[in-house]
N, C-alpha and C positions, 0 to 999 in steps of 0.2 A: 282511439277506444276500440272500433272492429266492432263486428254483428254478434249478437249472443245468440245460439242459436240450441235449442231446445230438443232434443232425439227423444220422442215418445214411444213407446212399444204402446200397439195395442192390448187392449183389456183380453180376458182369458175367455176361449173360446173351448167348446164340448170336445176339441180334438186334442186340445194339449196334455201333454206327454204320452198319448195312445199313439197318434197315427200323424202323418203332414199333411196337412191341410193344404200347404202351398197354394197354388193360387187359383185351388176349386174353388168355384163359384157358390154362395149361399152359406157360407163359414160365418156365423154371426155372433156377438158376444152373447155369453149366456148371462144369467143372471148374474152372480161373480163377476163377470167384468163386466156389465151395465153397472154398477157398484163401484167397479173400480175407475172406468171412466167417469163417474160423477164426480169421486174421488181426485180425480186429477184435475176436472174443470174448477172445481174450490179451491186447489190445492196451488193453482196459474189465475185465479181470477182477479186477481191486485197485480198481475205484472204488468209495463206494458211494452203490450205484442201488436206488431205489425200484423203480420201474417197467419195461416195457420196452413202449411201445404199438408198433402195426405196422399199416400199408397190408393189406389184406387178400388180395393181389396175393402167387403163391407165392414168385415171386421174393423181395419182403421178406419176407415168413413164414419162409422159407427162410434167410434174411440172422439174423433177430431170435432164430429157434429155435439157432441156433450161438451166439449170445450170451447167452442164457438158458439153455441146456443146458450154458454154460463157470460162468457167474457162479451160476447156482442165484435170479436175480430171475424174477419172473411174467412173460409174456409176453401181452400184452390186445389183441386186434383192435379197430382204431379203422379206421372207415370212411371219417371223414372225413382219413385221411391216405394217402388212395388214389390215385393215378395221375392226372392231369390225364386227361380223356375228350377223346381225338382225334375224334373221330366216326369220318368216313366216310374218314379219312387211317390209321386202325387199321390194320397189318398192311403197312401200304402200303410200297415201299422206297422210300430217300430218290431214289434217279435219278429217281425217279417222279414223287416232288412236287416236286423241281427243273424240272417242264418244268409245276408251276401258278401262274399267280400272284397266286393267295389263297396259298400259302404262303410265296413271297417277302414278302406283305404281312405275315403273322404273324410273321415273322423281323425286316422292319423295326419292328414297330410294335405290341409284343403288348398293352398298356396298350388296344390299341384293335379288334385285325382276332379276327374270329369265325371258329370252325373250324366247314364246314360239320359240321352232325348235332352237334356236344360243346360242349365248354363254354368261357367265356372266362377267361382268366386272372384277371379281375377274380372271377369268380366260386370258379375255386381261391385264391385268396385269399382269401377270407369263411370256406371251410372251414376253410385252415392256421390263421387266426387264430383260430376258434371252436376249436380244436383246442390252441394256444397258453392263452388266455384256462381252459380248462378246465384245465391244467398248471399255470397259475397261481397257483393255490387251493390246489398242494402244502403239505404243510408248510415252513417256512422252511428253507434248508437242502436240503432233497430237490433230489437227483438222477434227472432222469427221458429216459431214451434215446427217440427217435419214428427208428424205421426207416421212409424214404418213396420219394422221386422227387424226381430232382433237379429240374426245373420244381415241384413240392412243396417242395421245401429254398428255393428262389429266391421262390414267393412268399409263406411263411411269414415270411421276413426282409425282403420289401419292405412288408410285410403291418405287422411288429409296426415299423419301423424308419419308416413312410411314406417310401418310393421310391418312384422310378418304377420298373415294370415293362421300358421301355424301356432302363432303365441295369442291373439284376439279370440281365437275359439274358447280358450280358457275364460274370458269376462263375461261374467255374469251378465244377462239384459233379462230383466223379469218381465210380466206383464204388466202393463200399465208404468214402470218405471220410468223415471225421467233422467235422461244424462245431459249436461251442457257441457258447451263449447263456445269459444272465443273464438273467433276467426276474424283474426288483423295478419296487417303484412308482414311478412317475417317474424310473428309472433303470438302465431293462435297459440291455445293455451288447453287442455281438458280441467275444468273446473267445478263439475263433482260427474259420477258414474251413479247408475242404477238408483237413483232414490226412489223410494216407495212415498207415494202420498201420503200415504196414512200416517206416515210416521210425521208428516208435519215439518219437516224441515226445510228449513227458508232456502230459496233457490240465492242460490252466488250471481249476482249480476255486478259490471265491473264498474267501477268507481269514474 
């Protein structure tokens, strides 16, 4: 059967689509995603879930603690499902890095361009996967939620699925949405993308 495993994006915070927040400190959901994190603790609180790991970033902590204080599962800070590291683009608003073009290059071409000072995509994906790979090992059956970052949601599933990087930037990951995953041997599976709470649709868990 294999672990079903749950890729949360946190709820929406006062930076999104202005500037990257990345992994400045005090980035909180605003009210919108306090809303939409409740949203998604309803929306998981008939499954059952083993775990609930988290980005250690408030925003998710914030996301993961609504869905662990709805369902009553543990909630475990995992490092390595932290925020892609912007460097020196951190905080920066996008009109800004629209006028660089090292970030038009990242945009065309993340499989390959470096963000000055952080890290490269290739390398958040070493983490999602070691992070996957550790979920793994659940018992057969187990259900386990990872609240992250949507560039964390995108390279986790190029990571386990081998894509490209360049073709995963195109997937949608909203806030608060829910993607699952299968992960059996020789036969994980993606078994639905981006679901929005609100719309109510029943999560696929596997027979």
């Amino acid at each position: 059967m294999g672990v079903t495993v749950l890729l949360i994006r946190h709820g929406a915070i006062d930076a999104l689509g202005i500037r990257i927040a990345g992994r400045s400190p005090g980035e909180h959901l605003n009210e919108v995603g306090r809303k939409q994190a409740t949203c998604v603790a309803e929306h998981l609180k008939d499954l059952p879930m083993r775990k609930i790991l988290t980005s250690p970033l408030e925003r998710a902590r914030e996301t993961a603690q609504a869905i662990a204080s709805r369902t009553g599962v543990e909630m475990v800070i995992e490092t390595n499902a932290n925020e892609l590291d912007y460097g020196a683009w951190t905080g920066k608003q996008f009109v800004e890095l629209n006028e660089l073009p090292e970030w038009h290059a990242f945009n065309a071409q993340r499989a390959r361009a470096v963000i000055p000072g952080g890290e490269t995509m290739q390398q958040l994906c070493m983490r999602a996967q070691s992070v996957l790979d550790d979920v793994s090992q659940s018992a057969d059956g187990d259900v386990v939620a990872i609240v992250s970052h949507a560039d964390w949601i995108r390279a986790a599933f190029a990571s386990q699925f081998q894509l490209s990087l360049d073709a995963v930037k195109h997937f949608e990951v909203s806030p608060a949405s829910i993607s699952v995953l299968l992960l059996a041997n020789h036969q994980s599976k993606l078994l639905q993308w981006n679901i929005a709470a609100a719309t109510k649709e029943p999560i696929t868990l596997p027979s």
